[in-house]
C-alpha positions, 0 to 999 in steps of 0.5 A: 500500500503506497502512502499514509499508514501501512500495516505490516505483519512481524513474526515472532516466535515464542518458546514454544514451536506450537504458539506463533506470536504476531505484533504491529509495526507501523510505518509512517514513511513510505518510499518510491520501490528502487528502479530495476533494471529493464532488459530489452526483449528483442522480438522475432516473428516467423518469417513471412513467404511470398510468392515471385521474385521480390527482393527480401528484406528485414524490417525494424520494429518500432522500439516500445517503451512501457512506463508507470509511475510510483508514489515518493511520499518522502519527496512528494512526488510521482517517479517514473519507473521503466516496466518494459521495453522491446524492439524487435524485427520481421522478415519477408522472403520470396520464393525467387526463380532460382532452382532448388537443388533440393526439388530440382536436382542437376539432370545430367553432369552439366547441370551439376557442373553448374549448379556447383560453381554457382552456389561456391560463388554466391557469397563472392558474387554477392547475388543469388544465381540460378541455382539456390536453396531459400535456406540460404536466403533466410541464413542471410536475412537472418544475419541481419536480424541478428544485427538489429537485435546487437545493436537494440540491445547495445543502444538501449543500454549504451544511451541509458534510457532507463536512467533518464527516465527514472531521473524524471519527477512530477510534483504531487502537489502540481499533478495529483492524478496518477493516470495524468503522470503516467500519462505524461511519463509515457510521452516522455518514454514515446521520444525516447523509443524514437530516439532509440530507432533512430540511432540503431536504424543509423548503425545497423543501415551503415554495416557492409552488406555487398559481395563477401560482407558477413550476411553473404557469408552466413549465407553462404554457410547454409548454401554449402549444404546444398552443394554438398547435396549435390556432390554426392549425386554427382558421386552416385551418378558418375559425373566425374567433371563436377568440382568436388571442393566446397567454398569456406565462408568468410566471416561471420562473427560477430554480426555488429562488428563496426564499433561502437557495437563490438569495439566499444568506440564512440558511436559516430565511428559506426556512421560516420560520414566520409568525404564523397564526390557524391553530395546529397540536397534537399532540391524541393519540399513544396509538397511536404505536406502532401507526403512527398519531398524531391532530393538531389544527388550531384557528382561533385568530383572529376570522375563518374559515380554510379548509383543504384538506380532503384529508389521508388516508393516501394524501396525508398524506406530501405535507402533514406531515413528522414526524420523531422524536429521542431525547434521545441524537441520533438521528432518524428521517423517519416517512414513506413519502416526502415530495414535493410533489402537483398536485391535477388538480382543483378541492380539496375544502376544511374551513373553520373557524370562530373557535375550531372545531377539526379533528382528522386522524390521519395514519399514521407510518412506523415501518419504521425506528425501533427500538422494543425499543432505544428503550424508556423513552427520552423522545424528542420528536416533530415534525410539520410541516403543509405547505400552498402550493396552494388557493383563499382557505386557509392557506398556509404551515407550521404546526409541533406538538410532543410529548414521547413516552416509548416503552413 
């Protein structure tokens, strides 16, 4: 029972073990329980199949902080404490047009031939062949899964989100309702959880993910199987000219392994932006409102830069992170999601000359943004171009401002 009087049992016992004594303490004062220390539970749902060629990808689940609050009767006033936190990620996997050694074995000595060489090159490749297994393909996917689940759990504790919570007090005299308190403590805790995707999603979209990158390799681990599968049908069968040797998978482990994840560093190391002949701009947001925005890439450098010319409005969550904030504080994601995609197929590329330009209107997610209580507040808009898969392209972050005054 929080405040006023408490009653507690005490036992005593008398010398007699059949007679159980019982006496009353009173307690005058009652403090706020101690804070517990709240791990974050990283969900995984089963993967969802769908049929076609598509392209897989893992999709970040929206970190959810749950708070409450307790009763400092020494202080008079409402504490905040953490009672859950949870983040997690989902996975959608195609069936693609590959041939599955598993359903469709090699026919003769040269599908075989085939079938092995391609899946020994899938990691160095960097791109799944004609022949292959959804095996391998969720050993990739899964990889990534594993690096959101790294980095939530390092961030969560790194950025001592629960500690700045609980530091948070409201005055009993000013708020003596407990549902407003915890009401206000959870629009608090809502910040944060944005907070909390956005720094993640920022480490987790700058990790390698192109040919011999560690999800190609743990890729590549599962695929191995496969064309073992096959080497011992090609013994069985006779087929002499089929290549009896099995790729080694490159590294695997661990799946954060840019720091500050694994080495501990400070946390720009992960995104930091280096200096690139290709720049970002935001070239118009006159329909931000309308849930669009048009940025611009331009090939500051003497040579041509090449991009992947994949950007649409289903893909633009997997390259750009645009966030807005206002002058007071608040943020919001404007995207649907933010993940990472593996492209099942060779990608389609833009190159640009020196000087050349590209424009791409990408659309804005503003499900969350209040646009009536935001008027005439200048806020500043942030998109961040993602980019660690392609062929002789940009890889790498590319960052563009803009200072915006909702109408």
């Amino acid at each position: 029972m929080r405040g006023g009087l408490r009653v507690t049992m005490k036992r005593e016992f008398s010398p007699s073990p059949k007679i159980k004594l019982w006496t009353i303490e009173k307690e005058s004062t009652i403090t706020c329980e101690p804070s517990k220390e709240v791990e974050l539970e990283f969900e995984k749902p089963e993967p969802v199949y769908l049929e076609g060629n598509g392209d897989c990808n893992v999709s970040s689940l929206r970190p959810k902080i749950c708070v409450t609050v307790c009763k400092d009767e020494s202080e008079n006033v409402w504490r905040c404490r953490v009672v859950s936190v949870s983040a997690g990620a989902k996975l959608t996997m195609y069936d693609g047009i590959y041939v599955n050694p598993y359903v469709d074995p090699p026919l003769n000595e040269e599908e075989a031939v085939e079938a092995v060489n391609e899946m020994n090159g899938y990691q160095a490749c960097g791109r799944v062949g004609t022949w292959h297994t959804p095996q391998a393909s969720l050993a990739h996917e899964e990889h990534h899964r594993r690096q959101w689940e790294d980095a939530y759990k390092f961030y969560w504790k790194d950025s001592k989100i629960q500690e700045m919570l609980e530091n948070q007090t409201i005055s009993c005299d000013k708020e003596p309702n407990m549902d407003k308190a915890v009401k206000f403590m959870q629009a608090l805790a809502n910040e944060m959880a944005l907070d909390l995707w956005t720094e993640t999603s920022a480490y987790v979209l700058a990790l390698p993910d192109d040919a011999n990158d560690r999800p190609y390799c743990a890729g590549q681990e599962v695929l191995n199987e496969a064309t073992a599968y096959v080497i011992r049908l090609s013994n069985a069968m006779g087929w002499n000219n089929v290549p009896r040797f099995i790729t080694k998978p490159g590294t695997i482990e661990p799946p954060c392994f840019m720091p500050p994840v694994s080495e501990g560093e400070t946390r720009s190391m992960a995104v930091a932006e280096e200096p690139a002949p290709l720049t970002l701009s935001m070239a118009d947001t006159s329909q931000f409102t309308e849930g669009k925005i048009t940025v611009r890439f331009r090939n500051e450098g003497n040579e041509p830069v090449r991009i992947p010319d994949e950007i649409n409005d289903e893909t633009s969550d997997f390259f750009f992170v645009t966030v807005l904030r206002t002058q007071q504080g608040k943020m919001r994601v404007l995207n649907r999601e933010i993940g990472t995609m593996t492209f099942q197929r060779p990608l389609n590329y833009r190159e640009l000359a020196p000087g050349q330009e590209y424009s791409v209107t990408i659309p804005v997610c503003l499900d969350e943004v209040d646009l009536e209580g935001w008027k005439q507040c200048s806020c500043e808009l942030e998109t961040r171009y993602y980019n660690q898969q392609g062929k002789d392209c940009f890889l790498g972050v590319l960052r563009a401002t803009a200072r915006l005054t909702l109408q």
